[in-house]
C-alpha positions as CSV (number, residue, x, y, z in Angstrom):
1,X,9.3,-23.9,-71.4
2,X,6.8,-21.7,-70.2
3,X,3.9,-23.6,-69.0
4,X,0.0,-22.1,-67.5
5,X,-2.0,-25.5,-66.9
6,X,-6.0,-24.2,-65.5
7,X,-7.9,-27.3,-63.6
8,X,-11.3,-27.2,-61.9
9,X,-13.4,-26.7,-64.4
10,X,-16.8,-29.1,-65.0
11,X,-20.2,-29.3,-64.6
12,X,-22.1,-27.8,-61.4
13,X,-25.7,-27.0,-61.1
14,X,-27.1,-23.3,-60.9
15,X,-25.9,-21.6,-57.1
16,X,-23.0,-24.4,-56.8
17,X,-19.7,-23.5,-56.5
18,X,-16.2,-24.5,-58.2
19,X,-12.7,-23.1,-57.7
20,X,-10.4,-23.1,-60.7
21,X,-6.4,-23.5,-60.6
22,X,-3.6,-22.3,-62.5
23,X,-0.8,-23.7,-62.3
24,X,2.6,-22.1,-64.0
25,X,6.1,-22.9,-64.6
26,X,9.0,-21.7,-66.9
27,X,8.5,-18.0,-65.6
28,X,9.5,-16.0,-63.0
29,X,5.3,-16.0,-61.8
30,X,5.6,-13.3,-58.8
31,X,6.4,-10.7,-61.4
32,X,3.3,-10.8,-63.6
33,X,-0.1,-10.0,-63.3
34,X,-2.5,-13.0,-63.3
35,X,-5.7,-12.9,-64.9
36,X,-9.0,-15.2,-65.9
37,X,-11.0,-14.4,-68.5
38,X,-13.7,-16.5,-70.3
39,X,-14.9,-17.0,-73.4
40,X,-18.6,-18.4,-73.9
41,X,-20.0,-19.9,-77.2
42,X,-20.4,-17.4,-79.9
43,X,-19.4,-14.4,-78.0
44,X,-15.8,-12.3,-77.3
45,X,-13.5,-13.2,-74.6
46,X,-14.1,-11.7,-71.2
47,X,-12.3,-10.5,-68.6
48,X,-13.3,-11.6,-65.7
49,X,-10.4,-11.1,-62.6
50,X,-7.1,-9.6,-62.2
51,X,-4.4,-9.8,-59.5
52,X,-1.4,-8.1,-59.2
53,X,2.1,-9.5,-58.9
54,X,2.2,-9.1,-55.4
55,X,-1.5,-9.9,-54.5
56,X,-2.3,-6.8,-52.7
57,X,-5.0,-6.0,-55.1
58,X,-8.0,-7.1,-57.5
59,X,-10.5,-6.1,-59.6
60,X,-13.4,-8.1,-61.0
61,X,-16.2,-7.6,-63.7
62,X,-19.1,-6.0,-62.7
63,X,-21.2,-9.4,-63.9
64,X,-18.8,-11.7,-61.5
65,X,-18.6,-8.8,-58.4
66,X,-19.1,-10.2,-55.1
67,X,-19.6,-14.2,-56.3
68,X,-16.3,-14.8,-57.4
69,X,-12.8,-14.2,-55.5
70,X,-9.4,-14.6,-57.1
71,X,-6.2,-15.0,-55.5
72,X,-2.8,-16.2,-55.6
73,X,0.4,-18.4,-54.1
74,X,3.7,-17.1,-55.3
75,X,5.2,-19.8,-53.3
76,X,3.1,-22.3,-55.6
77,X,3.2,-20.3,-58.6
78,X,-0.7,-20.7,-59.0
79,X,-3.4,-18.3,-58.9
80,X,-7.0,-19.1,-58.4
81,X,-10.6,-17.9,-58.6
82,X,-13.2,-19.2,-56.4
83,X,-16.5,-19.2,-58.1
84,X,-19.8,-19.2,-56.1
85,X,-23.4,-18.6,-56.7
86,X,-22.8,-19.8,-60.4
87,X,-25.4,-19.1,-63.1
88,X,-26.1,-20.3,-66.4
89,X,-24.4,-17.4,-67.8
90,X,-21.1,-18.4,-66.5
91,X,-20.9,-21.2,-68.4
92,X,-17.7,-20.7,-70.5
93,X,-14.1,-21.4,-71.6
94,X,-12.1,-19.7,-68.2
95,X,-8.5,-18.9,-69.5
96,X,-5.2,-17.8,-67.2
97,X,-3.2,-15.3,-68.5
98,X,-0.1,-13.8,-67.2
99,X,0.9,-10.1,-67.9
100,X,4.3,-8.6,-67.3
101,X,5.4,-5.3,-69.1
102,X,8.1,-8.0,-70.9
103,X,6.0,-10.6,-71.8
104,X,2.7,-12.4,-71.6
105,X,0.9,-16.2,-71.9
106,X,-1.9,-17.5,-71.8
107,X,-3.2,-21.2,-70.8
108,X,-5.3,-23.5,-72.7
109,X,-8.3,-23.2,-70.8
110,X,-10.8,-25.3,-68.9
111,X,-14.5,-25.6,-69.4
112,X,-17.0,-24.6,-67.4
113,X,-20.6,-25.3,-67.4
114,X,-23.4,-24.3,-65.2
115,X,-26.3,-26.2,-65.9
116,X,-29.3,-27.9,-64.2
């Protein structure tokens, strides 16, 4: 059973800093791409991160550039992206999803808020 479970999400006041987890199981994780998007109220889901299967490269949104940092743990089959500097305008749902040219998943999401 194929499982992506994000944590970290919550409530943090404008410039604080949170680092979300995702954790996966039921797939063979260092083969697929791992990626967070988020999706805030009213508005289209948005790519935020991506990380190869091997690590050895990223990309980011130009809105999240320089503030937030994803990476991964094949040996713990999680990836991450630590967030800093937040703003208001990152407040969102921040989804994992795994890519491979064979399949792909998604997790359920945690919430994000930024907010003083």
């Amino acid at each position: 059973q194929v499982q992506l479970v994000e944590s970290g999400g919550g409530l943090v006041q404008p410039g604080g800093s949170l680092r979300l987890s995702c954790a996966s199981s039921g797939f063979t994780f260092s083969s697929y791409a791992m990626i967070w998007y988020r999706q805030a109220p009213g508005k289209e889901r948005e790519l935020v991160a991506t990380i190869t299967s091997a690590g050895d490269s990223t990309n980011y949104a130009d809105s999240v550039k320089g503030r937030f940092t994803i990476s991964r743990d094949n040996a713990k089959n999680t990836v991450y992206l630590q967030m800093n500097s937040l703003k208001p305008e990152d407040t969102a749902v921040y989804y994992c999803y795994a890519r491979s040219p064979w399949n792909t998943y998604w997790g359920q999401g945690t919430q994000v808020t930024v907010s003083s």
